[in-house]
Each structure stands twice: as structure tokens, then as C-alpha cells.
C-alpha positions as CSV (number, residue, x, y, z in Angstrom):
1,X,-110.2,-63.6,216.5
2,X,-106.8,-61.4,217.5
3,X,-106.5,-57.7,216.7
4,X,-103.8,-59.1,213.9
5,X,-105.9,-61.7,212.3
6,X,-109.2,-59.1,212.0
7,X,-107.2,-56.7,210.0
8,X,-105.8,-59.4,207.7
9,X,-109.3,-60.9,207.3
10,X,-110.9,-57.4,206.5
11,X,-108.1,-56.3,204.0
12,X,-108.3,-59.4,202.1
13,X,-112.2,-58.5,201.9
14,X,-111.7,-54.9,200.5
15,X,-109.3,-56.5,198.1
16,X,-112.0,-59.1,196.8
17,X,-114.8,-56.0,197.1
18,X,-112.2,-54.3,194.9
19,X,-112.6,-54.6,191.4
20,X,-116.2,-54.9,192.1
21,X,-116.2,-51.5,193.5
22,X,-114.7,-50.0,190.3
23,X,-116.9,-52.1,188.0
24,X,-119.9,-50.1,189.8
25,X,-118.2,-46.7,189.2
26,X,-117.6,-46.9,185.8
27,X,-121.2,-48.3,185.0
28,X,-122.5,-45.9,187.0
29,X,-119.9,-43.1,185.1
30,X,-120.2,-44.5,181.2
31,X,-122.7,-42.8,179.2
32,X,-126.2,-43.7,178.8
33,X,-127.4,-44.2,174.5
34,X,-129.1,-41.2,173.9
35,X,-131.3,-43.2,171.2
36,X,-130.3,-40.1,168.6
37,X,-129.5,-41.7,165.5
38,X,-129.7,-41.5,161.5
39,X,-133.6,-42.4,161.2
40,X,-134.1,-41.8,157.2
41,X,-131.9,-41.1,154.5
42,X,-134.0,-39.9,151.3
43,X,-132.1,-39.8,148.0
44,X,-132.8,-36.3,146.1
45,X,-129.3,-36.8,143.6
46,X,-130.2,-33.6,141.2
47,X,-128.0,-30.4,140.3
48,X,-126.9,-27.5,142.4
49,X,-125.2,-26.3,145.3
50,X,-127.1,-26.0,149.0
51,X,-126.7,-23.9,151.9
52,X,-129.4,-24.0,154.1
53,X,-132.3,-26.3,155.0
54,X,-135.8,-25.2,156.2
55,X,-138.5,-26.7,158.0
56,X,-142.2,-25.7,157.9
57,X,-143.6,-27.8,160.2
58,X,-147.3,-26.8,160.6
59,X,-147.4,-27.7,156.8
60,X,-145.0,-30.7,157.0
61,X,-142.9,-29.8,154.5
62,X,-139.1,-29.5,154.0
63,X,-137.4,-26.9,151.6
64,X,-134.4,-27.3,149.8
65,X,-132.8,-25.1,147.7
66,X,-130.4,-25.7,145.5
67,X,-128.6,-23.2,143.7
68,X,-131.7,-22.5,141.0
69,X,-134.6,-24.2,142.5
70,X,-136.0,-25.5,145.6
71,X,-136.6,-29.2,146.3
72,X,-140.0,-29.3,148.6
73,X,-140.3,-32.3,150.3
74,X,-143.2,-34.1,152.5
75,X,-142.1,-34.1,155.7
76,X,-144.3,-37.4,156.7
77,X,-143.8,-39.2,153.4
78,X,-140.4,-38.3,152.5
79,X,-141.6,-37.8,148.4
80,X,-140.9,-34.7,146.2
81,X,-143.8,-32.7,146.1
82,X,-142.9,-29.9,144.3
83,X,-139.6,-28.2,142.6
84,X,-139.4,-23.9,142.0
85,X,-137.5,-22.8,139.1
86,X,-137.0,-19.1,138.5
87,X,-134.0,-17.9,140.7
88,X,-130.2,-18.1,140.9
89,X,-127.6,-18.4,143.7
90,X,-129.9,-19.8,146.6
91,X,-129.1,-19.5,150.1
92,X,-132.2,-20.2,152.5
93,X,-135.6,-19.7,153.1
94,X,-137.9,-18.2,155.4
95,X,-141.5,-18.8,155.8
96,X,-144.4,-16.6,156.8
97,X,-147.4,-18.8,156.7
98,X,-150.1,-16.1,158.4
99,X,-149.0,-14.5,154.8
100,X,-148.8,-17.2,152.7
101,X,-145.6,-17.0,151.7
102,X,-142.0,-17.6,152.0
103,X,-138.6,-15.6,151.3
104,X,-135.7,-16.6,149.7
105,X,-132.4,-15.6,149.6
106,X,-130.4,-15.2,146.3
107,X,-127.7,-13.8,144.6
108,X,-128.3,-12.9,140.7
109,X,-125.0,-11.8,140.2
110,X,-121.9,-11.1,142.4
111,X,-123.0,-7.6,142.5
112,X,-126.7,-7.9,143.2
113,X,-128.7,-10.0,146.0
114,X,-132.1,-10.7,145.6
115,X,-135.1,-12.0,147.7
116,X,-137.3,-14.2,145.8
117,X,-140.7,-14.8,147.1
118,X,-143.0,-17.9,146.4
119,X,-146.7,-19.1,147.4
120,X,-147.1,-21.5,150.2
121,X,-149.9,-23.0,148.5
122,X,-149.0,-23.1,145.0
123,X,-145.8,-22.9,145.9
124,X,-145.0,-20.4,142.3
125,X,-142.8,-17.1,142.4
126,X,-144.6,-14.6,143.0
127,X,-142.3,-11.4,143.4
128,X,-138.6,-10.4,144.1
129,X,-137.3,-7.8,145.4
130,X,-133.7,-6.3,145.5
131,X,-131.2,-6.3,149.0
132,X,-129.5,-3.7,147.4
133,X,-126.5,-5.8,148.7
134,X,-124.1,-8.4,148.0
135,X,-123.5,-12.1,149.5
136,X,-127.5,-12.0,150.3
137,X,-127.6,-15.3,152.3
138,X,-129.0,-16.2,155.9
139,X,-132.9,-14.8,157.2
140,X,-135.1,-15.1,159.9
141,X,-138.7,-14.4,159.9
142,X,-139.5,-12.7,162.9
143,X,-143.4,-13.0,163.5
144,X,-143.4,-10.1,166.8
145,X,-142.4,-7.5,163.8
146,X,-143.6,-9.7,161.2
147,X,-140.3,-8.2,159.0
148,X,-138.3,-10.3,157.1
149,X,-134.3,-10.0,158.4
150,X,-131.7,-10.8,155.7
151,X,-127.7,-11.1,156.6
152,X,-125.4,-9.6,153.6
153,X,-122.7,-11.4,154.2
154,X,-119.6,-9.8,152.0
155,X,-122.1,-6.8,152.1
156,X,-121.7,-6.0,155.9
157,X,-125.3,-5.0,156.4
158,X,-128.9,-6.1,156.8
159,X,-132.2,-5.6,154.6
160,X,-135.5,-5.3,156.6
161,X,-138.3,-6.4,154.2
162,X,-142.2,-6.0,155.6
163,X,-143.7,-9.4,155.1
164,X,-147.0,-8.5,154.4
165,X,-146.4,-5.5,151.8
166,X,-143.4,-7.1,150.5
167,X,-141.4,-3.9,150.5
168,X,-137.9,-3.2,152.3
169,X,-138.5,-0.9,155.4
170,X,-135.0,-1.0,156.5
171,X,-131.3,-1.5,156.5
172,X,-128.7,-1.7,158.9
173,X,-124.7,-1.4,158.6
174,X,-123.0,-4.3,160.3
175,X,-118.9,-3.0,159.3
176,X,-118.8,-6.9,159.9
177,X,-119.8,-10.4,158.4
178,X,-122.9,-11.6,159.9
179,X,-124.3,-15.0,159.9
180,X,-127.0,-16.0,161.7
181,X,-129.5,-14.6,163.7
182,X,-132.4,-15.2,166.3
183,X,-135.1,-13.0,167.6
184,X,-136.3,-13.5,171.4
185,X,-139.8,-12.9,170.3
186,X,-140.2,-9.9,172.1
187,X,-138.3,-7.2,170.0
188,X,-134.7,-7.8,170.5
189,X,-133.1,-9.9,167.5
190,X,-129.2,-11.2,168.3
191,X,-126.6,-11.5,165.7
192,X,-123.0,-13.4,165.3
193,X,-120.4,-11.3,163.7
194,X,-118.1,-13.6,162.6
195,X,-115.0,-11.7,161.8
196,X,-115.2,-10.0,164.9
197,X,-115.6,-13.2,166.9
198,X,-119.0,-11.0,168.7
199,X,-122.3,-11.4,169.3
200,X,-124.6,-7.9,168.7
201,X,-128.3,-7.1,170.2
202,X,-129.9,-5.1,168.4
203,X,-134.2,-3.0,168.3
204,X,-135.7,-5.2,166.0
205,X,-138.1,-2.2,165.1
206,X,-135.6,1.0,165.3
207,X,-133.0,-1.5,164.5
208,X,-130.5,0.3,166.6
209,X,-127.6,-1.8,168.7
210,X,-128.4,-2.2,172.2
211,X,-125.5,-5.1,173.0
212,X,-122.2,-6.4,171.5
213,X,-120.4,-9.2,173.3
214,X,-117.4,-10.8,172.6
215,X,-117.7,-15.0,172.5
216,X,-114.6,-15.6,174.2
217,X,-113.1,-18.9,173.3
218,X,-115.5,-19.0,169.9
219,X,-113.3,-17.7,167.1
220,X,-115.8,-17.6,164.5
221,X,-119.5,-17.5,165.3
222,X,-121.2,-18.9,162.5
223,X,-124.7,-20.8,163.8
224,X,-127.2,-19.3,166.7
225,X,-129.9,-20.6,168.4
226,X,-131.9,-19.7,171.9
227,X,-133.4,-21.2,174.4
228,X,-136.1,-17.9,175.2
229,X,-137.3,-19.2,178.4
230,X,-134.0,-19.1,180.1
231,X,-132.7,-16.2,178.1
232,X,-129.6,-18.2,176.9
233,X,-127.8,-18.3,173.6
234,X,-126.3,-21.3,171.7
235,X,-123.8,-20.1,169.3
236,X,-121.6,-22.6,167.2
237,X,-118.2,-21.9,166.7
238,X,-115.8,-22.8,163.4
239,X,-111.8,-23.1,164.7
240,X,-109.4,-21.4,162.4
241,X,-108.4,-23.7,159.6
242,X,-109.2,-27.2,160.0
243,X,-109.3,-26.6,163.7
244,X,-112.2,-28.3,165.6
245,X,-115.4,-25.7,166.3
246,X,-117.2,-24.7,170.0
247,X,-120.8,-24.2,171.3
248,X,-120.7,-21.8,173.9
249,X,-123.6,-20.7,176.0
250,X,-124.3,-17.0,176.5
251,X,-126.2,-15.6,179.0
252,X,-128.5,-12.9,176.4
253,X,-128.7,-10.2,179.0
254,X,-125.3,-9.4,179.7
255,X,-123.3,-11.6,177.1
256,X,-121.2,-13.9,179.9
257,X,-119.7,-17.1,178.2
258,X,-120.9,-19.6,180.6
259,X,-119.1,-22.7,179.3
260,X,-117.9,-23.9,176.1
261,X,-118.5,-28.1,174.5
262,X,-115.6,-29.1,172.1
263,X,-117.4,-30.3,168.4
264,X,-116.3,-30.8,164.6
265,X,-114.5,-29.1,162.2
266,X,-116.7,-27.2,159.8
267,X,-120.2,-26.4,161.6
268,X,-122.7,-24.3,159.9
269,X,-125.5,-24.0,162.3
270,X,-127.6,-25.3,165.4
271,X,-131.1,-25.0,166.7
272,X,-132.4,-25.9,169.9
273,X,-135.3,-28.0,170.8
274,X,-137.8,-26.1,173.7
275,X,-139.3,-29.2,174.7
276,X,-136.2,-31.8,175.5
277,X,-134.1,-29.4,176.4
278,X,-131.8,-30.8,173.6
279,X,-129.2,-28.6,171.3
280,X,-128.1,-30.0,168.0
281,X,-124.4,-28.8,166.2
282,X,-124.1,-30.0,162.7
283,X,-120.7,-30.5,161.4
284,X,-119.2,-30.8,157.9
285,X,-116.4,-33.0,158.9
286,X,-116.0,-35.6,162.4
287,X,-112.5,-34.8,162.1
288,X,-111.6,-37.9,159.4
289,X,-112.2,-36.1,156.4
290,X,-114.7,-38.6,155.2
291,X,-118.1,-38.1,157.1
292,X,-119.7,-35.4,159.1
293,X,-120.8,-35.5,162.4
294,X,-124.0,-34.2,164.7
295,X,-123.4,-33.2,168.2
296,X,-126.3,-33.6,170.8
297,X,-125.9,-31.6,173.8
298,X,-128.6,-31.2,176.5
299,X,-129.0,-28.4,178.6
300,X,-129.0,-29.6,182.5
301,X,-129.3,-26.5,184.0
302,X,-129.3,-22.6,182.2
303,X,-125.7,-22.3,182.9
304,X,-124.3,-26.5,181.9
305,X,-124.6,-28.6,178.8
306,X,-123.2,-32.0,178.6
307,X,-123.1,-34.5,175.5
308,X,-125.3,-36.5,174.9
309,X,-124.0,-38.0,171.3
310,X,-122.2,-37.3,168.5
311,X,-124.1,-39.0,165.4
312,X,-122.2,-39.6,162.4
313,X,-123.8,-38.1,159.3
314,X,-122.1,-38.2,155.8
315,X,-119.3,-35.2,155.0
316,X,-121.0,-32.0,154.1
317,X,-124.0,-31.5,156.0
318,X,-123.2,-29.0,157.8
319,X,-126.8,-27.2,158.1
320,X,-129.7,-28.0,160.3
321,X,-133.4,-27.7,160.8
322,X,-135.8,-28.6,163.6
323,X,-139.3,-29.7,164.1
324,X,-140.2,-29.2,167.4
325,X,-143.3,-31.4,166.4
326,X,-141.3,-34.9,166.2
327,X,-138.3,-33.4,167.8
328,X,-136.4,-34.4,164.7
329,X,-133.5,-32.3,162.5
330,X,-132.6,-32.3,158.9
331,X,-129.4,-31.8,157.4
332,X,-128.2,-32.1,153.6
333,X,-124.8,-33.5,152.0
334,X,-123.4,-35.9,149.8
335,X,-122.7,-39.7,150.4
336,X,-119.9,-39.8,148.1
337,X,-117.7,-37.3,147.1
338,X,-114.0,-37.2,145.1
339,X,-110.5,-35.9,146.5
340,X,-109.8,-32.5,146.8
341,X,-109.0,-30.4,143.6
342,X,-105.0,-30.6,142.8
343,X,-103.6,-27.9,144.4
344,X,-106.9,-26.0,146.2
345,X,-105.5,-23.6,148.8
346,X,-108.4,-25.3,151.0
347,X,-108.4,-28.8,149.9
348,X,-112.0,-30.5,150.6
349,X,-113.2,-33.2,149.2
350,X,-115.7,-32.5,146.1
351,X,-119.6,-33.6,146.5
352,X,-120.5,-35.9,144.3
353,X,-123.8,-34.3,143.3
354,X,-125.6,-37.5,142.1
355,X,-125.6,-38.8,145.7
356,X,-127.3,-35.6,147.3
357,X,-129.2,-37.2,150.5
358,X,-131.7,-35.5,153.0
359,X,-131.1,-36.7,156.5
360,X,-133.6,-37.5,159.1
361,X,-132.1,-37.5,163.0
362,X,-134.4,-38.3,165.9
363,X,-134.8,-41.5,168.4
């Protein structure tokens, strides 16, 4: 075969290998299905507004609480087991089972917050005590201490209660709104400021600041969660507006940004799984104003997340909880909800209480 011929042969072979070729890079480059999905949906329909979601997961149970009262769920069966009464303007709970007992956050009126506390067991109020506060909302139970930490929003600060005498040892001015908060289980508890668009360190015993950071491209940190063994933070991220949120990942000893993942509009919290590696975003809205949207990141290395799916959820369920157990989360919201109210300065779309779900999210 001539010189001429050879090259004509072998260029009409890479033109039939061709498509073939590209065919092979973008199977190879498409995403694999993650499996994460909507795995239960269990009606609750009732009265009352809801913030956060908490699960107990020793005790397989799943609390709810809803303006006055507190929905407790089975976990494993997905019935109603039990409904507390007694209290008004419920945020989120926090449970201390070596005590037997849980905290909640509350506001009685605009001008006072108040921390309600139940039985595990009986699951009946037992006590309350005051914040001494306003906006009494997120908390953390922090088992190294074994103090309660509760966020005052609109109040700027923190109350410290002792969760075994039940009395507040502590308070701390922020001069900022916090949201949520983690401890690293070994003394140090990290907070989002999210007016000041930083993340603080502070002594979780002399509760004195020891870091504040700034989170870069994250306008408004809202949701934190922290992977302890690699010393990294996950903090989620609302955009101004209707502007679509961030996760950013923070190294927690010096407060470097390490990269930033693009989610929803509207997120209200993340937690991070130990055991898959995984890191869950819940958003209020995808971004269509009718549904919300989950983000599943995984963490491939300490410094780089990547996506692994973005679950559609129904519009409102912005909050999460995980059991590291199934390696499941749980978020709330409405199936159906109305326009927004004639002339709202932040029109949203109105929750149609009747169709209050729980959601289930695993493989």
C-alpha cells in the first residue's frame, strides 16, 4: 500500500472510530444515580407552623413541633405516637437522653423566649425555664459539656442552660443574628452569624471567642454541619432575595473557604452523614416556585465535594435531620399550598396546612 493510500485508509478509520470515541466519553463523564430518593411520605395534616425537625435515633423517634405542640413520630413505623401540648411559638428540640429529657425552644410572647422541657419516656412537660431573650429558636445539645446552647435570634445572644440541673449557667452576646451551631465534641462550639456573613469559634465552657471567619462567597450563613474527623465545616448559604443559596466548605482551624457547590433558593439547614461521607442541603424552593429541592453532595477528599443529586421534595421543607443509623434525613412541608398573599413584600406561596407531610430520603 503507498504512503498516499495508508493515510487515506487510516483517516477514514479515525472518522468511523469517531463518534464511537465520544459515545465512550460522555458515558464515562454522565453521572452515575446516586439511588437518593423520596422513600416515604407520611401525612400528619394538623395545625401550626414548623421550624425544625429532630431526630432521636437511639429511641427511633421523630419530633415535630408545631407551633403549640410536638408531633412524635415512630421512626420504624411512621405512626403518631404521642402529641405535647403546653407551649407556644416552637422552634426546635434538643435531646439529652443520659438525662432523660429533651429541650425546646419557644417564644411565649414577642418579648419573652422560653425553653420548655419534656420527659423522654413519658414524653409530659416537665419544667421551663426563661432565655431571658427574644427570637429563642435554634439549640444544640452538646454532650462534652452536657449544656444546653440556645441561639436568640432577634436577641443577638446565647443562653447556656446545664442539662442536668436544668438551670442557665451562661450567656453570651453575639451583636449579631446567629443561626446554627455545631460543637466538635471536644470543647470548641462554631457559630454562623448571618448578618455578618461569618462564622465564630467560640470555649464552649468559658464561652469566650477564639475564631471569627468570614464565609466568602456565602452571604447568609444559615445551616452548619461538620465533618469532626477531618476538621471541616459545611455551612449552607441563602442568596439575597430570591437568589439561589451556597455550601461552602471551611477548613475549622483557620476558617479558609475551600470551595463553594451552587443549591436552591431558601435553605434552612444541612447535616452531614460520618459514615458515607455524604452532605445533605435542604431547600425551600428548586428554583420553580412550586417544589423544594434536596442537594446530595459527597465529600471526595477534605478539601472537594461534588453532586451527587438534587432530589425533589415538596415547597417548604427547608429543614433537615439525620440518622446516621439508616443514613436517612427528614424534612417537613406542605404538598399543596395557595398563591402568595396580594401584595406581600416577599410573595411566597401559602402552606396549605391540611397537607403537612413528613419526608423520608435515603436509597
Amino acid at each position: 500500500m503507498s504512503h498516499s493510500r495508508f493515510l487515506s485508509a487510516l483517516r477514514w478509520t479515525f472518522l468511523l472510530a469517531l463518534p464511537l470515541l465520544l459515545l465512550s466519553v460522555v458515558v464515562s463523564a454522565a453521572p452515575q444515580d446516586s439511588g437518593y430518593r423520596v422513600i416515604r411520605t407520611i401525612h400528619l395534616g394538623g395545625e401550626g407552623n414548623w421550624d425544625y425537625v429532630t431526630v432521636d435515633a437511639d429511641a427511633r423517634r421523630v419530633y415535630i413541633p408545631r407551633s403549640t405542640h410536638i408531633i412524635v413520630i415512630d421512626e420504624d413505623s411512621g405512626k403518631v405516637v404521642g402529641d405535647i401540648a403546653g407551649m407556644n411559638g416552637l422552634h426546635g428540640v434538643a435531646v439529652a437522653p443520659e438525662f432523660n429529657r429533651a429541650f425546646v425552644t419557644g417564644n411565649k410572647t414577642e418579648q419573652e423566649g422560653t425553653i420548655y422541657i419534656f420527659d423522654l419516656k413519658t414524653l409530659k412537660l416537665t419544667s421551663s425555664i426563661k432565655s431571658n431573650s427574644i427570637d429563642t429558636d435554634s439549640l444544640i445539645y452538646d454532650p462534652f459539656t452536657k449544656h444546653v446552647f440556645v441561639n436568640n435570634g432577634d436577641g443577638m445572644n446565647l443562653t447556656v442552660v446545664d442539662a442536668a440541673t436544668e438551670k442557665v449557667v451562661g450567656t453570651m452576646a453575639f451583636n449579631a443574628n446567629p443561626e446554627a451551631a455545631v460543637s466538635d465534641g471536644k470543647g470548641s462550639i462554631f457559630q454562623d452569624l448571618e448578618d455578618k456573613r461569618s462564622v465564630m469559634e467560640y470555649d464552649a465552657k468559658t464561652l469566650t471567642v477564639k475564631n471569627k471567619w468570614p464565609t466568602g462567597p456565602c452571604v447568609s450563613p444559615v445551616g452548619m454541619a461538620m465533618d469532626r474527623a477531618h476538621r471541616r465545616l459545611y455551612v449552607s448559604c441563602r442568596g439575597e432575595g430570591n437568589v439561589p443559596g451556597v455550601l461552602i466548605v471551611m477548613n475549622a482551624d483557620n476558617g479558609k473557604v475551600l470551595t463553594s457547590m451552587p443549591i436552591g433558593i431558601g435553605v434552612d439547614g444541612n447535616v452531614f452523614d460520618p459514615e458515607t461521607g455524604d452532605i445533605f442541603a435542604t431547600c425551600r424552593d428548586s428554583g420553580e416556585g412550586k417544589t423544594g429541592a434536596t442537594y446530595v453532595f459527597h465529600a471526595d477528599s477534605p478539601d472537594k465535594i461534588s453532586l451527587l443529586a438534587t432530589v425533589k421534595t415538596i415547597y417548604g421543607a427547608r429543614t433537615v435531620a439525620l440518622d446516621p443509623k439508616s443514613h436517612h434525613i427528614f424534612s417537613i412541608g406542605t404538598e399543596q399550598n395557595e398563591p402568595p398573599a396580594p401584595g406581600a413584600k416577599n410573595p411566597r406561596p401559602r402552606p396549605v396546612l391540611s397537607t403537612f407531610e413528613l419526608l423520608e430520603i435515603g436509597k
